[in-house]
TIVO-2410 file (N, C-alpha, C; in nm, 3 decimals):
# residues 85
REC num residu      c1      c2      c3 atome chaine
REC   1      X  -1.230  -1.855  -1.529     N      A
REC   1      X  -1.317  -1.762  -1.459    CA      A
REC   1      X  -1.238  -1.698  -1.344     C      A
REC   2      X  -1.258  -1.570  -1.319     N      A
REC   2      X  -1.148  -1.518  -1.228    CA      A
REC   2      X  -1.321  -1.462  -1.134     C      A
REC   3      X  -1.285  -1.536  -0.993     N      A
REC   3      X  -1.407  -1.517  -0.874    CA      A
REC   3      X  -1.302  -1.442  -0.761     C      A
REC   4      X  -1.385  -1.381  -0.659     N      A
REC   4      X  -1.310  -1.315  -0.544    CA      A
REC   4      X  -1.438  -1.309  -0.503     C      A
REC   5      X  -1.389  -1.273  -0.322     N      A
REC   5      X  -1.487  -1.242  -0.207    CA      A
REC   5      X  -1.581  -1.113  -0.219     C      A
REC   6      X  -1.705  -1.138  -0.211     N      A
REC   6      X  -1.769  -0.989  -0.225    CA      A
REC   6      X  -1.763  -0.885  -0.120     C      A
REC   7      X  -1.711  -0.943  -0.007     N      A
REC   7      X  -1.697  -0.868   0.082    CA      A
REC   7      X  -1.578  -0.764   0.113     C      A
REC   8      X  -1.444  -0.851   0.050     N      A
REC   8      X  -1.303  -0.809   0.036    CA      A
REC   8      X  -1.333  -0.702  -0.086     C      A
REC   9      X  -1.414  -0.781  -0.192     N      A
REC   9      X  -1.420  -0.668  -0.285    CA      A
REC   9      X  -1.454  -0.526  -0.208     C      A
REC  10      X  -1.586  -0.493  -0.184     N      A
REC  10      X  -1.672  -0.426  -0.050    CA      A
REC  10      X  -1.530  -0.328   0.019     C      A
REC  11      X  -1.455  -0.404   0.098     N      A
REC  11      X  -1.385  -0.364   0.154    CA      A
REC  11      X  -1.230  -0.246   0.082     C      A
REC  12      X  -1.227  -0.322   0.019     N      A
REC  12      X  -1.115  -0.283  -0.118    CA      A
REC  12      X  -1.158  -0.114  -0.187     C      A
REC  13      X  -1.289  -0.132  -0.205     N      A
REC  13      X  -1.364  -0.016  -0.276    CA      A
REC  13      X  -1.345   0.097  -0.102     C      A
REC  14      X  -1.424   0.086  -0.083     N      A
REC  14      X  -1.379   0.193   0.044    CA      A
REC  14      X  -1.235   0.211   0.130     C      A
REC  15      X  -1.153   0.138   0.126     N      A
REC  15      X  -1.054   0.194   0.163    CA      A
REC  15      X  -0.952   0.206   0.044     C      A
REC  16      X  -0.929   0.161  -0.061     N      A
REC  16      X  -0.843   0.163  -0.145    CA      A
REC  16      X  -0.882   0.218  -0.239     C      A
REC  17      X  -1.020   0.230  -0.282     N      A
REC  17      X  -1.074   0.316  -0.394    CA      A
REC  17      X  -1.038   0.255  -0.556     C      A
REC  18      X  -1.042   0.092  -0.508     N      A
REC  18      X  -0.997   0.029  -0.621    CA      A
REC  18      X  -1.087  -0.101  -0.576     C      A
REC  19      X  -1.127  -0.195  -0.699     N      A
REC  19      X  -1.157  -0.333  -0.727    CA      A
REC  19      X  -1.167  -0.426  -0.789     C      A
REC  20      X  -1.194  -0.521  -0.789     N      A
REC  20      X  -1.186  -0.651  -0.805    CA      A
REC  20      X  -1.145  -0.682  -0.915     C      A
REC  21      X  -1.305  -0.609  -0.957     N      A
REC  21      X  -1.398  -0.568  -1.081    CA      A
REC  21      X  -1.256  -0.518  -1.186     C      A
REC  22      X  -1.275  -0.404  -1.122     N      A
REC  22      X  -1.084  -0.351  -1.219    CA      A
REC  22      X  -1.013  -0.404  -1.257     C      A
REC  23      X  -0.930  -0.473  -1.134     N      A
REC  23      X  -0.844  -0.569  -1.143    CA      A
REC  23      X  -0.873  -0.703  -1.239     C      A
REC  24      X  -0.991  -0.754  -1.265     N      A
REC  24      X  -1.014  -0.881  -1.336    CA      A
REC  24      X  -1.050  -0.833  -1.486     C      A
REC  25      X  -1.041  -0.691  -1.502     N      A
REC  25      X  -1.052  -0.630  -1.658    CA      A
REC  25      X  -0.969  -0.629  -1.730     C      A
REC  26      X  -0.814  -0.622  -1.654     N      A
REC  26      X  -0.711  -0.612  -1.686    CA      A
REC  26      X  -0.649  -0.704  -1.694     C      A
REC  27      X  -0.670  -0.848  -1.607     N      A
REC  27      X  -0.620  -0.951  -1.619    CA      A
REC  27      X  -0.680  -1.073  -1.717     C      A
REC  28      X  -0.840  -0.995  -1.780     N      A
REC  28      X  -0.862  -1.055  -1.881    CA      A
REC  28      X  -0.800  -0.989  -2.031     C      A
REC  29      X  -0.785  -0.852  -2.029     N      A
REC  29      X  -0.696  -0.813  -2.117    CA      A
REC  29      X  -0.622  -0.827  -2.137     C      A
REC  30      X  -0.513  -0.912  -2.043     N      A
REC  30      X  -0.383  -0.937  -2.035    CA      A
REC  30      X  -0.287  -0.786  -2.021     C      A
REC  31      X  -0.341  -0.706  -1.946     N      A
REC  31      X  -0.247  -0.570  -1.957    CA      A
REC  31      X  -0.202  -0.575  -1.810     C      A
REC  32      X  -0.170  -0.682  -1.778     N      A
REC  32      X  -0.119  -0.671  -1.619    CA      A
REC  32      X   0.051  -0.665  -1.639     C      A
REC  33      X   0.132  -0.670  -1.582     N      A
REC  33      X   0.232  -0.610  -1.605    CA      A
REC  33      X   0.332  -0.779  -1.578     C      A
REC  34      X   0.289  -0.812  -1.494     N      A
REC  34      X   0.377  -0.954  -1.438    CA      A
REC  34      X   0.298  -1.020  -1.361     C      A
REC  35      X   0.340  -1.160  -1.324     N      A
REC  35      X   0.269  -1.250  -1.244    CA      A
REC  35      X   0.441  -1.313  -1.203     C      A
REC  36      X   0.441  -1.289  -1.064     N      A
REC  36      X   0.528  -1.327  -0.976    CA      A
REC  36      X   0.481  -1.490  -0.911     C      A
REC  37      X   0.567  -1.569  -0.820     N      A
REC  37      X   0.586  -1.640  -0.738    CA      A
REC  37      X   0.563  -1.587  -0.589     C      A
REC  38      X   0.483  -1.600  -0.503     N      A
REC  38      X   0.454  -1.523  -0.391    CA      A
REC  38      X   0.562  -1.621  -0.305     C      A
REC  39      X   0.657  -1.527  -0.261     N      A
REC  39      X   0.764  -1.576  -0.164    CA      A
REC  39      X   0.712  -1.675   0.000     C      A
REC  40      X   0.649  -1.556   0.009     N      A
REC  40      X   0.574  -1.632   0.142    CA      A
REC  40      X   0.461  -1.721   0.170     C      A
REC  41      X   0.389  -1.762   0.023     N      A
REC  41      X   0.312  -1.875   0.028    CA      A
REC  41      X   0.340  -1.955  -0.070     C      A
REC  42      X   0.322  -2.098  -0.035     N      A
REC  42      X   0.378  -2.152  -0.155    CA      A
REC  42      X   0.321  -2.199  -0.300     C      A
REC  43      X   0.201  -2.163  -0.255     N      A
REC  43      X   0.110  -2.245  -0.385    CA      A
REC  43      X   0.031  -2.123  -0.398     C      A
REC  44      X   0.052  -2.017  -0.369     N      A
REC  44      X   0.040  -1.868  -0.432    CA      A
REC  44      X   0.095  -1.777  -0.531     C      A
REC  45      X   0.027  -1.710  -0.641     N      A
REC  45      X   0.142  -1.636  -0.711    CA      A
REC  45      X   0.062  -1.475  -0.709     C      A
REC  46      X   0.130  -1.407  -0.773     N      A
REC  46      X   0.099  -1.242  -0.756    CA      A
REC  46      X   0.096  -1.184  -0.901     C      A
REC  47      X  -0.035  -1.137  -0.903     N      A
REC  47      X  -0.048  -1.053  -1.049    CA      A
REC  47      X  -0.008  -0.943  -1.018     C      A
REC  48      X   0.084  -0.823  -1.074     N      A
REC  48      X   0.164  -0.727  -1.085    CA      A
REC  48      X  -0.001  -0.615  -1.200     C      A
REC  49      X  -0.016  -0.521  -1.148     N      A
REC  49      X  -0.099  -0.431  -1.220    CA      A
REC  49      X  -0.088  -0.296  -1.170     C      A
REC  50      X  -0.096  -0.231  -1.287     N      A
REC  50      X  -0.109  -0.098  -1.257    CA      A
REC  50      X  -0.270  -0.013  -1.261     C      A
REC  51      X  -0.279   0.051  -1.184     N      A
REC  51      X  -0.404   0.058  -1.148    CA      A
REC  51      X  -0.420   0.268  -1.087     C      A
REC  52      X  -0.446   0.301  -1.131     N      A
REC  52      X  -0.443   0.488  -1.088    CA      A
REC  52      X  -0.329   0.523  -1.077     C      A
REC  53      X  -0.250   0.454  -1.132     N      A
REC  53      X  -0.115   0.533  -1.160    CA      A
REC  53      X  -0.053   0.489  -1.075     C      A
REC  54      X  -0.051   0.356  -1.046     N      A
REC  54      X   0.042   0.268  -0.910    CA      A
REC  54      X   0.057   0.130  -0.925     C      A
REC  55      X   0.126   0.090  -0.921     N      A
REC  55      X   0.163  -0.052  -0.886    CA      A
REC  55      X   0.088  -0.108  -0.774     C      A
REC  56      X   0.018  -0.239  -0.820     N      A
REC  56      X  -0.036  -0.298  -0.708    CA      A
REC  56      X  -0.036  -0.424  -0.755     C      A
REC  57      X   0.019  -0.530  -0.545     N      A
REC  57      X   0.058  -0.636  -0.559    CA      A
REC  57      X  -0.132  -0.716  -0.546     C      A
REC  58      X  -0.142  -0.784  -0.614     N      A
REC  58      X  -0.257  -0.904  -0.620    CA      A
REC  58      X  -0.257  -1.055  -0.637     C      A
REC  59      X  -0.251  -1.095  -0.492     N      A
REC  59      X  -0.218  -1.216  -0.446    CA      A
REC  59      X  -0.386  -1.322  -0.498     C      A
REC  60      X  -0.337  -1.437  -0.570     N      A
REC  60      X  -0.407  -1.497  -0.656    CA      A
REC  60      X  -0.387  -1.635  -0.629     C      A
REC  61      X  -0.479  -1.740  -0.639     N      A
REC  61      X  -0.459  -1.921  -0.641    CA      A
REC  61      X  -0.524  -1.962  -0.752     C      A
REC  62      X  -0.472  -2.105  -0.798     N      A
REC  62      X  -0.636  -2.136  -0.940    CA      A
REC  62      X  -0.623  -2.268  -0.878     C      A
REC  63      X  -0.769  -2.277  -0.867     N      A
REC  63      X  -0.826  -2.360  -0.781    CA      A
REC  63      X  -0.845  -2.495  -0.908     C      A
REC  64      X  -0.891  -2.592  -0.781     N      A
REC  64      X  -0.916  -2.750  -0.923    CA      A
REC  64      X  -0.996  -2.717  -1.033     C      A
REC  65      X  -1.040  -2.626  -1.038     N      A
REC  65      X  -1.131  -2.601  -1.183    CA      A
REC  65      X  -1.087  -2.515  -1.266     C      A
REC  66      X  -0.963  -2.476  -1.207     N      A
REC  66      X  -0.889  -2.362  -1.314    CA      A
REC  66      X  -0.941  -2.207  -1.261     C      A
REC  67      X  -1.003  -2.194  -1.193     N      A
REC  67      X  -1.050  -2.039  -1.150    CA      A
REC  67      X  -0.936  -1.957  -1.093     C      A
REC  68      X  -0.953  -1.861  -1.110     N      A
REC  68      X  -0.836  -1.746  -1.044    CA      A
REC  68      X  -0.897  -1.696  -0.966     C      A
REC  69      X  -0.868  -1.726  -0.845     N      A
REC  69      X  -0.930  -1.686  -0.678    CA      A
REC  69      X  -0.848  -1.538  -0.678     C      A
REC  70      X  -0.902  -1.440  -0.676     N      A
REC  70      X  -0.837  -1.327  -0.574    CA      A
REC  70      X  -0.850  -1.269  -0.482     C      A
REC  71      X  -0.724  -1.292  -0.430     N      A
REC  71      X  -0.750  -1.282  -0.220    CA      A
REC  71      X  -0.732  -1.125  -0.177     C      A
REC  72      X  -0.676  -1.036  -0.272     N      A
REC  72      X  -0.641  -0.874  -0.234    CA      A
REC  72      X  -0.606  -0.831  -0.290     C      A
REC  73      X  -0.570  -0.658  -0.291     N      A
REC  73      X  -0.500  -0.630  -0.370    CA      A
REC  73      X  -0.448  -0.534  -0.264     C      A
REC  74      X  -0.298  -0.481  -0.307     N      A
REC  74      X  -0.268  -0.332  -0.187    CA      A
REC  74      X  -0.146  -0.291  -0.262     C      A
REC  75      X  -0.129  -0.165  -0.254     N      A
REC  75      X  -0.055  -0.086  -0.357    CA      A
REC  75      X   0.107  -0.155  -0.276     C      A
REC  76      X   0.202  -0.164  -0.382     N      A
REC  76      X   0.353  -0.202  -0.343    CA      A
REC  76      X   0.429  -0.071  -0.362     C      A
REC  77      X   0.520  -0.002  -0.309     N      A
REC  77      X   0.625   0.043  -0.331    CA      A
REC  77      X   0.735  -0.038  -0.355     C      A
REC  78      X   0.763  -0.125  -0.348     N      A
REC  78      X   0.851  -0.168  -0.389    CA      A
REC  78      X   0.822  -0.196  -0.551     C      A
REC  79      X   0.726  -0.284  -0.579     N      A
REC  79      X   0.688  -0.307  -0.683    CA      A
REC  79      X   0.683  -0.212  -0.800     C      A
REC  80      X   0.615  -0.047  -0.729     N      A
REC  80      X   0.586   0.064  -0.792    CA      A
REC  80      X   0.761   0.103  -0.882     C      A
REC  81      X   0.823   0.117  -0.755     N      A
REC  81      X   1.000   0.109  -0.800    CA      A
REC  81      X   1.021   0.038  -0.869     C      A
REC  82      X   1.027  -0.054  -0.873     N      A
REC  82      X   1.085  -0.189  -1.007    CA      A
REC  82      X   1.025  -0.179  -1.142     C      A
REC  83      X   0.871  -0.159  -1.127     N      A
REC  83      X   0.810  -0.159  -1.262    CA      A
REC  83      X   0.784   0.035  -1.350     C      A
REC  84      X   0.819   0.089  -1.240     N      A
REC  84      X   0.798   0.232  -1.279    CA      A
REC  84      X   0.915   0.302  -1.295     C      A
REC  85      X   1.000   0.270  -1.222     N      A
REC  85      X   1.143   0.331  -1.216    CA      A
REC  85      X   1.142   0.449  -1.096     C      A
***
C-alpha cells in the first residue's frame, strides 16, 4: 500500500501542480524511472519519476508493514540531466 500525508499532498497540488495521487499511479505501474539510495538519510530511498515533462526526486520509507510512506516530491535538475539528457 503506498500512504502519504494529506496535507503535504494539499500542499504539493498548489504549489507544484503535481500529486501524490500521480505519483502512486506510476509507481504502481511500475513506470517510474529509478529508485535511488537517499544519500542524506539513511534508511531512506528515492523514487525517480517523470511527471509533466520533468524529473522529480520522491523521497520514500516502507514502514513494518511493508507500506511506501511518501514524504515529497520536488522537481530535480540534476536528476532531470541524468535521466533526460
Amino acid at each position: 500500500m503506498i500512504v502519504w500525508d494529506n496535507e503535504k499532498n494539499q500542499k504539493l497540488q498548489i504549489e507544484r501542480d503535481i500529486s501524490f495521487d500521480q505519483i502512486s499511479e506510476i509507481i504502481l505501474k511500475k513506470e517510474y524511472l529509478d529508485i535511488l539510495d537517499n544519500p542524506s538519510r539513511p534508511n531512506q530511498q528515492i523514487f525517480v519519476v517523470k511527471l509533466n515533462d520533468y524529473i522529480y526526486s520522491v523521497p520514500f520509507i516502507i514502514d513494518d508493514q511493508l507500506n511506501i510512506i511518501l514524504k515529497t516530491a520536488y522537481p530535480s535538475r540534476k536528476l532531470n540531466k541524468k535521466y533526460t539528457g
